[in-house]
C-alpha positions in Angstrom: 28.2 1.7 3.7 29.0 -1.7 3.5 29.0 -4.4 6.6 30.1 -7.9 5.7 29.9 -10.7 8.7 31.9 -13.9 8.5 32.5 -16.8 11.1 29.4 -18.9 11.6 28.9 -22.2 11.3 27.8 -25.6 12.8 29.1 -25.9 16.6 28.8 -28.8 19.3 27.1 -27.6 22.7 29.7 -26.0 24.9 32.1 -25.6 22.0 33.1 -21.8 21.1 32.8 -19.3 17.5 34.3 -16.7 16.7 32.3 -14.1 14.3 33.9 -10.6 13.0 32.4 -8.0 11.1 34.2 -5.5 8.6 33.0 -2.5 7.8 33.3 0.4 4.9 32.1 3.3 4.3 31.9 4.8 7.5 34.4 6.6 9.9 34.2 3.3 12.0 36.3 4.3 14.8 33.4 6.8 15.9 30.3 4.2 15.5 29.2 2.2 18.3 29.8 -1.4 17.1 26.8 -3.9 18.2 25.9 -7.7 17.9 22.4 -8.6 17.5 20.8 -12.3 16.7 17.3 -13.1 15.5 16.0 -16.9 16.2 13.2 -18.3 13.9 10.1 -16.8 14.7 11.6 -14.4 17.6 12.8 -10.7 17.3 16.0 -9.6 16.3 17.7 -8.6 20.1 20.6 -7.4 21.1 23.7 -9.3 22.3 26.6 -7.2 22.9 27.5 -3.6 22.0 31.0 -1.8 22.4 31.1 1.8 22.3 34.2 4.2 20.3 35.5 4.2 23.9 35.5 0.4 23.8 33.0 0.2 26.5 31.0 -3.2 26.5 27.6 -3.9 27.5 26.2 -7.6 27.2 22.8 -9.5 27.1 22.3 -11.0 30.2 22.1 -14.3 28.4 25.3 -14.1 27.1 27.6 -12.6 30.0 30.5 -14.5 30.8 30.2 -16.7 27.7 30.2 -13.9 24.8 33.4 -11.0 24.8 33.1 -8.7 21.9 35.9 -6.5 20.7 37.2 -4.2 18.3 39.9 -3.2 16.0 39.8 0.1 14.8 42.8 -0.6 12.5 41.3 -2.3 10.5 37.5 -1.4 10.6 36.6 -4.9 12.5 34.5 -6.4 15.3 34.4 -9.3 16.7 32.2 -11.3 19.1 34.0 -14.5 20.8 31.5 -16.7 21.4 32.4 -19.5 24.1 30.0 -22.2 26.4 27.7 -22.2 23.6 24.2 -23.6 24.0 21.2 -24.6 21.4 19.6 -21.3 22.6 22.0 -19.2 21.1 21.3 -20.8 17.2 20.1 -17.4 15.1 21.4 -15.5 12.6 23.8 -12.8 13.7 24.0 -9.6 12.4 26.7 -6.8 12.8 25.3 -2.7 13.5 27.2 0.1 13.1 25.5 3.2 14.6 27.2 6.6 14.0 26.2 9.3 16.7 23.3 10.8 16.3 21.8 8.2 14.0 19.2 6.1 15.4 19.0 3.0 13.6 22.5 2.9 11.7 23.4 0.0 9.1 23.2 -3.5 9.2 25.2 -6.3 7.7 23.5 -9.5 6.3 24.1 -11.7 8.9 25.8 -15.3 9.3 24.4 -18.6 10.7 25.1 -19.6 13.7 24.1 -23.3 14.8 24.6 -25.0 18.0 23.5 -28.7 17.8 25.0 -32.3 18.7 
């Protein structure tokens, strides 16, 4: 199983990011597809999941800014990130969690800075 994140980078306060995620290895159209984000010296939480039925479920930090999505075709998600603040500079990492499997896999996350 093999997750591989991509998109982050340095962004201006209110600017917007786009991040994906691809995944192999697993059947991804049944996983539930999650974005989570660890600040220095805080706890990884979660940010936004989407479900095989492509239902969404946000952080209440990130509702209305963040839309995440996914594309079965081609084993991707995505999280749109938009209004972006300094609080939402972490590392983001991708989860892909099969049913029945409580922890699933994790991709290595990508840098996400907000900063003027």
């Amino acid at each position: 199983v093999r997750l591989v994140e991509s998109g982050g980078g340095l962004v201006q306060p209110g600017g917007s990011l786009s991040v994906s995620c691809g995944a192999s290895g697993i059947n991804f159209s049944i996983n539930r597809m999650s974005w989570y984000r660890q600040a220095p010296g805080q706890q990884r939480e979660l940010v936004a999941t989407i479900a095989n039925d492509r239902s969404t479920n946000y952080a209440d930090s990130v509702k209305g800014r963040f839309t995440i999505s996914r594309e079965n075709a081609n084993n991707t998600v995505y999280l749109q990130m938009n209004s972006l603040k300094p609080e939402d500079t972490a590392v983001y990492y991708c989860n892909a969690r099969p049913p029945g499997i409580l922890n699933g896999y994790w991709g290595q996350g990508t840098q996400v800075t907000v900063s003027s």
